[in-house]
Residue, then its C-alpha position, 0 to 999 in steps of 0.5 A: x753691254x748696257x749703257x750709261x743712259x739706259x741705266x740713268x733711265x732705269x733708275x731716274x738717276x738724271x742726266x748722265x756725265x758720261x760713259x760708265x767706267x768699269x770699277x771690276x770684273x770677277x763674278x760681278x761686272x761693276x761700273x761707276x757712274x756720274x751724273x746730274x743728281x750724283x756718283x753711283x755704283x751700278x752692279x751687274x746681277x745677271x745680263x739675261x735670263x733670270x736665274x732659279x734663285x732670282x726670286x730669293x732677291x726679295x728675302x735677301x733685301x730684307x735682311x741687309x734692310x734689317x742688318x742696316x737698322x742694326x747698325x750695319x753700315x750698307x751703301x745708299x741703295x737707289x730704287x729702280x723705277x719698276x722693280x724686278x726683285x728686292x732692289x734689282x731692276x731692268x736695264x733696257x728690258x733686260x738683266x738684273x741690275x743694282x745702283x747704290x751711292x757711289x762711297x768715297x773709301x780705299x781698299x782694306x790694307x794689311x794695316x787695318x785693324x778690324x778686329x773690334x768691328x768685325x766681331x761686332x759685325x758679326x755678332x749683329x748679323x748672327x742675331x738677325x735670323x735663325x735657319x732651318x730648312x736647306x743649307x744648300x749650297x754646301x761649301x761646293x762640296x761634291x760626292x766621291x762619286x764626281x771626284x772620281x769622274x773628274x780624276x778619270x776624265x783629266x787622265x783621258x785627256x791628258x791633262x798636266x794636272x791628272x796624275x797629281x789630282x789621282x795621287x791625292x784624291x783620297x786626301x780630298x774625298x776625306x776632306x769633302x766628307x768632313x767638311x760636310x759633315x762639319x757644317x750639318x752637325x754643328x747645328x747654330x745656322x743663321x741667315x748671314x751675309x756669307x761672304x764676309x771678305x776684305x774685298x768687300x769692306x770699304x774703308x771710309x774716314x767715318x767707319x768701315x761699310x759692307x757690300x755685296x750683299x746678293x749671296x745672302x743665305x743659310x750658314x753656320x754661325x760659328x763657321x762664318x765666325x771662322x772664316x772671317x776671322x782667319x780671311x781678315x787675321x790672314x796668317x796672324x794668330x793673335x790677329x784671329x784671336x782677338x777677331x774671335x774674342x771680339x764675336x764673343x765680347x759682342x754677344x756671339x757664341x762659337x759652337x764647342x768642340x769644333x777644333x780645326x773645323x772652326x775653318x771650315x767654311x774657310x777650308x770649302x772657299x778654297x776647295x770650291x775655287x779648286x772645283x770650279x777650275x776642275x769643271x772649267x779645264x775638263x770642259x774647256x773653257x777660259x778663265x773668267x774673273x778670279x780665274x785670270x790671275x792664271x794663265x789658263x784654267x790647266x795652270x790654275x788646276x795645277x796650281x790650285x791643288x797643292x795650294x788647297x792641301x797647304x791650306x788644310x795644313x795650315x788651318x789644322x796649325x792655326x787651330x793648334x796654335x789657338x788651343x780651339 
């Protein structure tokens, strides 16, 4: 692990105070650091080698710069003494890091009510940039063909879980289908934030700030509208109501005709949880991150695949509901 020192030098943040302190660990291991010019969050991107996707770094900076001048609250991000990508430097010769201003805030409580931000938020977002060209990654959706070699490889080695993922297999090689579908004919993608999550909205006393801005990418307006709204509306319908018609109050527009896909980026989070626990059971490794709310990767499959079945149901509800 990098040190506090190795990262004060990497990024001329001064003397520091002491040792850094993890803040959390799911994809992203984050630390908060003190030191003689302040109080920092520093950001693990990746510890080695850089990834094939490093070099989107650069792009991905400009569009938070430009969502900041938007009126998009962002965190203070401090420059690295030599850059690697966008605002991504060394520590030690190694890695991609980020350090931002450390921001006073608490966590988003199921009291809050952002539903006038949000849409706001949005809307801002959506006009920054058009797309056209890939949209990959599609949700994690995977051909029919690897759901099935998931299938056959859980039954080979008796896996708990294998005679449930069988049962319903046609359930999600359906679901995959139309997910895909969904998100390449709805035709309003943008370069977006992509993952909008209270997890990573900090609430300040002057406003709510967005974080976690490494996964820019290609996504369909309407679809992240969606998903937003049902993430923060949680299982409040009149909570997404009013999330949706504050996008359209701020100039954001919902492709017609979607219905119950309106969620389906909501609807492709939840399967790819699910299919990256499949891959990690099958090839046996432990749980990281998200995965440690379950015991082990077999109780998280097991749990994950009625889960997500009850998910399409209520997403397919809620649309009802809302007359979509």
């Amino acid at each position: 692990m990098v040190t506090s020192e190795q990262v004060a030098e990497g990024f001329d943040l001064g003397a520091p105070k002491g040792p850094l302190i993890p803040v959390q660990h799911t994809v992203s291991q984050t630390w908060r650091m003190s030191t003689s010019r302040g109080s920092f969050l520093v950001k693990e991107l990746w510890s080695d080698g850089d990834p094939y996707w490093a070099d989107q770094l650069d792009h991905r900076m400009t569009i938070e710069q430009r969502a900041s001048a938007a009126g998009i609250r962002t965190p203070l991000t401090i420059p690295p003494v030599r850059p690697a990508y966008g605002w991504a430097g060394r520590v030690a010769g190694r890695g991609a890091y980020r350090v931002t201003e450390w921001v006073q805030h608490r966590k988003v409580s199921d009291e809050d009510d952002l539903a006038d931000w949000l849409g706001r938020t949005l809307a801002t977002l959506h006009g920054l940039e058009s797309h056209e060209g890939s949209l990959e990654p599609q949700y994690y959706l995977f051909p029919a063909e690897q759901w099935q070699e998931w299938a056959v490889r859980g039954i080979e080695q008796r896996r708990p879980w294998a005679s449930e993922l069988t049962e319903h297999l046609d359930k999600y090689l359906a679901m995959t289908a139309r997910l895909r579908t969904t998100f390449f004919d709805v035709g309003d993608h943008v370069i977006t934030h992509r993952d909008l999550v209270p997890f990573n909205v900090l609430v300040t006393t002057t406003g709510p700030v967005l974080i976690d801005w490494e996964v820019i990418g290609p996504d369909s307006a309407s679809l992240e509208a969606g998903f937003a709204a049902v993430t923060f509306g949680r299982r409040d319908t009149s909570y997404v109501r009013r999330i949706l018609d504050s996008y359209r109050a701020y100039g954001g527009v919902i492709a017609t005709g979607l219905g119950e896909n309106l969620f389906a980026h909501k609807l492709g989070s939840e399967l790819g949880r699910l299919t990256k626990m499949l891959q990690d059971a099958l090839d046996r490794r432990p749980t990281r991150g998200w995965q440690t709310r379950y015991q082990d990767t077999d109780e998280g499959v097991t749990q994950l695949i009625p889960e997500v079945l009850a998910t399409a149901a209520r997403l397919g509800r809620l649309a009802t509901e809302l007359a979509l």
